[in-house]
C-alpha positions in Angstrom: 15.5 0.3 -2.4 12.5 1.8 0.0 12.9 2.3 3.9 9.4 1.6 5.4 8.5 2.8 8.6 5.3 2.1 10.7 3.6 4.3 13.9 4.6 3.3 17.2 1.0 3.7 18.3 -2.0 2.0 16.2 -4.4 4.2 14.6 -7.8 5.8 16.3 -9.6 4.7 13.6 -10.8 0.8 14.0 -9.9 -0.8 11.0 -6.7 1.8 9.3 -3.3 0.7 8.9 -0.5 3.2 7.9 2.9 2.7 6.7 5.7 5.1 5.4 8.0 4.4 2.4 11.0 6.5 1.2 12.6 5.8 -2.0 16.5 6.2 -1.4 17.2 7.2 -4.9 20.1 4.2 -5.1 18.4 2.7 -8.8 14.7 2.5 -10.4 12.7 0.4 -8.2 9.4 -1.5 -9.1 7.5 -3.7 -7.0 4.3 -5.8 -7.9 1.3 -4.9 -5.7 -0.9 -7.6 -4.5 -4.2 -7.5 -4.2 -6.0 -6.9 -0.8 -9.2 -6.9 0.6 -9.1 -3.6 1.9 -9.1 0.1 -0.1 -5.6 1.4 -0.5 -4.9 4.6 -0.1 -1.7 6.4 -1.0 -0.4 9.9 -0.1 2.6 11.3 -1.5 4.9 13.7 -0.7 8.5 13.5 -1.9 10.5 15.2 -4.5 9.7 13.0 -7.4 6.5 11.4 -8.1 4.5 8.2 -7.0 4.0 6.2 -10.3 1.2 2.8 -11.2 1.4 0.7 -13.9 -1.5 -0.8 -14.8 -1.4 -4.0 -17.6 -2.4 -1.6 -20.1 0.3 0.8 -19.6 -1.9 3.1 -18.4 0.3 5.5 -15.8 -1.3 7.2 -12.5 1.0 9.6 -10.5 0.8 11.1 -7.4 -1.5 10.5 -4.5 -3.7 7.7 -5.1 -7.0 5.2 -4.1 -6.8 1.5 -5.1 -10.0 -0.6 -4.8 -10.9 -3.3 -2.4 -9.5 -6.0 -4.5 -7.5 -3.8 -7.0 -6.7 -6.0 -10.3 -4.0 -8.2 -11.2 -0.5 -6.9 -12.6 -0.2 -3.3 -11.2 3.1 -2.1 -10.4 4.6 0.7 -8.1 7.5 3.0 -8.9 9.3 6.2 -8.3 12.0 8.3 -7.3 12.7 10.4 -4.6 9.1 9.7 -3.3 7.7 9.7 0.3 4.6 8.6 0.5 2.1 7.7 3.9 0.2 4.3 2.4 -3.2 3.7 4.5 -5.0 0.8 4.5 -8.7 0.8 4.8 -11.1 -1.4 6.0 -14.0 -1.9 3.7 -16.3 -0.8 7.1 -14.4 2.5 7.3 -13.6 3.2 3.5 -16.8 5.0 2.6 -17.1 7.1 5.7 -13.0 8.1 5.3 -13.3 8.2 1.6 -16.2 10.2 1.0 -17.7 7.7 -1.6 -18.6 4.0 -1.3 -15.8 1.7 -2.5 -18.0 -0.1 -5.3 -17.7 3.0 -6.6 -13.9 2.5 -7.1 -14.6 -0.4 -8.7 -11.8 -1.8 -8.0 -9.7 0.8 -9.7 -6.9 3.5 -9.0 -8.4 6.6 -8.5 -6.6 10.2 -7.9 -7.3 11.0 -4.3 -7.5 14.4 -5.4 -10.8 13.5 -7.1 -12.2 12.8 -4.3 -10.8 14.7 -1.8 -10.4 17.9 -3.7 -8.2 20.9 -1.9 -8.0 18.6 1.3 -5.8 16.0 -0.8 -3.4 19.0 -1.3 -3.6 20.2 2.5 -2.2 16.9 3.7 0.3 16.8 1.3 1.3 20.0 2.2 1.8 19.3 5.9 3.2 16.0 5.2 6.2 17.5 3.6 6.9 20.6 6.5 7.3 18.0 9.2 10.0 16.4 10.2 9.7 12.7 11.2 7.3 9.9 10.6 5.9 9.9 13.9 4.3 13.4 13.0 3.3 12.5 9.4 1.4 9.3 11.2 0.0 11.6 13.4 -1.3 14.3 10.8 -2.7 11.8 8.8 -4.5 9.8 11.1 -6.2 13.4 12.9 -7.7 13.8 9.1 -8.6 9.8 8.8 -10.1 10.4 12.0 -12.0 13.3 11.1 -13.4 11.9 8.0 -14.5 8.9 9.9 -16.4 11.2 12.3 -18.5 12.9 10.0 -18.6 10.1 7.2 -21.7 7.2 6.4 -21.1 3.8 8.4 -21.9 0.7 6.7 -25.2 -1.2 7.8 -24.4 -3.6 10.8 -26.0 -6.5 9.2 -23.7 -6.0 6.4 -20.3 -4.9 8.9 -21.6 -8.6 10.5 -21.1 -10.6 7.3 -17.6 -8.7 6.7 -16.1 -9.7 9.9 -17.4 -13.3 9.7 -16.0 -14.1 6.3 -12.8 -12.1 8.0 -12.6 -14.2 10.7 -13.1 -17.4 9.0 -10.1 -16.6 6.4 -12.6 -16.5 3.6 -14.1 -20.0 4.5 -17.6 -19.1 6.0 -20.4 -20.3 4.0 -21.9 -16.9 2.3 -24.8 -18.3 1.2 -25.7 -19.0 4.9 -24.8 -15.2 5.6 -28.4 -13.8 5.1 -30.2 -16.1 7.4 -27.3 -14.8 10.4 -28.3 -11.3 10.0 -32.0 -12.1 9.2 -32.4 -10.6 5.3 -33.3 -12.0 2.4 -30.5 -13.0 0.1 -31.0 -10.8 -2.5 -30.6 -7.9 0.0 -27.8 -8.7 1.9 -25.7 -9.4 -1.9 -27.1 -6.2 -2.5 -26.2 -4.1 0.1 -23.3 -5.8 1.1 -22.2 -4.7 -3.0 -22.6 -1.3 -2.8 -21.0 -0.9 0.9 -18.4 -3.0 0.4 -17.7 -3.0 -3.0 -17.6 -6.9 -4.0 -20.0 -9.2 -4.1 -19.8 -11.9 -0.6 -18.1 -14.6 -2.9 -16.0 -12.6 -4.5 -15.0 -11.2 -0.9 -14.6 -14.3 0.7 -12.5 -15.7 -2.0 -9.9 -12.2 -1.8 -9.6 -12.8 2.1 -8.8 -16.6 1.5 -6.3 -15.9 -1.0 -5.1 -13.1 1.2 -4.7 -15.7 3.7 -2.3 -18.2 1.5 -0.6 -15.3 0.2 0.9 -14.3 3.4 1.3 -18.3 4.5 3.5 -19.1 1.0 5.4 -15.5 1.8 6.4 -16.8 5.5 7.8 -19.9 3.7 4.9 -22.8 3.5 4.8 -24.7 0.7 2.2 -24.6 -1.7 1.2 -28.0 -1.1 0.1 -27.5 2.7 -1.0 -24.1 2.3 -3.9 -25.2 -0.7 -4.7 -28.2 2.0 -4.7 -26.0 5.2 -6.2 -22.9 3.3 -9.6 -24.2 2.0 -8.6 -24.5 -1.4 -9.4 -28.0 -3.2 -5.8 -29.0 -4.3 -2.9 -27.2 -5.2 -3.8 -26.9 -8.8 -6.6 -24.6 -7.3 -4.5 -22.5 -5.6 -2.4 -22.1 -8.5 -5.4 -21.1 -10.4 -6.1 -18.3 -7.6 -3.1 -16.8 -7.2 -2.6 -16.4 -11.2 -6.2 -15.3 -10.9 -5.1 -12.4 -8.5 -2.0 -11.6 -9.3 -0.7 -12.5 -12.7 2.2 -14.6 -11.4 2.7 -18.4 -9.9 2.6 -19.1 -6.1 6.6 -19.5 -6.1 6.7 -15.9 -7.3 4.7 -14.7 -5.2 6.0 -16.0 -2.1 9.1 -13.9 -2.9 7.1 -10.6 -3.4 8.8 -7.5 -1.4 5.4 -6.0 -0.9 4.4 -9.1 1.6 7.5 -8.7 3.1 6.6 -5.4 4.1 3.1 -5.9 5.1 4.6 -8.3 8.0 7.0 -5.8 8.9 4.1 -2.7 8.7 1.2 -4.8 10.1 2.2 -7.5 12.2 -0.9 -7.5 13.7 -1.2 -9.9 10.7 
């Protein structure tokens, strides 16, 4: 139902990921969004709007901001939409964004909120060019502007973000603050406000990113719980409900993870 296109070149920014979608128009099309430990941003320019569904049945259209670790059960629709999706890292989000991502609470947000007349620039120019090469370009001179003038995260707290990164979620947080030399009530602190989830909570988002992705390329459940960190498989049942709403079997047949190893497969 969506072409999706991805930049031939990767961002200037450490830490973005873009991709392009296009609805063709064919028939209504919704897709589960899963959650992801980065901030989601969305900017849409197409004839007919961007739509998200929350559990509530509350709508948001148009240009948006999802959360690091957006909640369970949203859904994406629309038609006749083009829209640029950037994904943030949570190191970059505050300086790109304009406001720290615990401040998004983990919520969709109109980027027009917080970008004001600059949201409506982008769009703007978005829709008078002609391919996705120079949409990919546009947006990532403004992402890279942002960046440039934004806040940076502190580099104790950037170090305990790229170690539970790097270890899938399985680093031992609570041995975190003695790595960077602060006190734990600081680092859970800081690392809060910059990153906008609490180290635990972090850790367990990347490691159920993780066995997201492995059950998407086709894994079973069974080796992906014993190879993931997770106790048993009951416990990565329990997560991916947790995250998502749905079952590890649904899940693995998700378009949206389809598409982020098609987008990003730096991955």
């Amino acid at each position: 139902m969506w072409d999706v296109a991805r930049p031939a070149r990767p961002s200037r920014v450490a830490g973005v990921s873009m991709a392009g979608f296009r609805d063709r128009g064919r028939a209504p099309a919704s897709h589960r969004v899963i959650p992801h430990p980065g901030v989601t941003l969305a900017v849409e320019f197409g004839d007919g709007p961007l739509i998200v569904d929350d559990a509530a049945g509350r709508q948001r259209r148009g240009s948006l901001v999802a959360g690091v670790g957006f909640g369970s059960a949203l859904r994406v629709r629309g038609e006749y939409f083009e829209a640029v999706q950037v994904r943030l890292s949570p190191l970059v989000a505050r300086a790109v964004l304009g406001v720290s991502p615990a401040e998004l609470d983990g919520a969709v947000v109109a980027l027009d909120d917080l970008w004001g007349r600059e949201a409506s620039r982008i769009r703007e120019q978005l829709s008078e060019v002609p391919s996705w090469e120079d949409r990919f370009a546009l947006t990532d001179a403004l992402l890279a502007r942002r960046r440039g003038t934004g806040a940076s995260v502190d580099p104790e707290v950037a170090w305990a973000w790229r170690r539970i990164v790097s270890s899938r979620g399985l680093v031992r947080v609570d041995g975190l603050a003695d790595e960077v030399g602060w006190s734990r009530k600081r680092l859970w602190s800081r690392f809060r406000s910059q990153i906008g989830l609490p180290p635990k909570r972090a850790a367990k988002l990347v490691r159920f990113d993780h066995a997201a992705h492995r059950l998407a390329a086709g894994d079973g459940a069974a080796r992906v719980a014993a190879e993931s960190g997770y106790a048993d498989q009951s416990h990565l049942h329990r997560d991916v409900v947790a995250f998502t709403g749905v079952t590890p079997a649904t899940v693995a047949g998700e378009p949206w993870l389809a598409i982020d190893d098609f987008a990003w497969p730096g991955r």
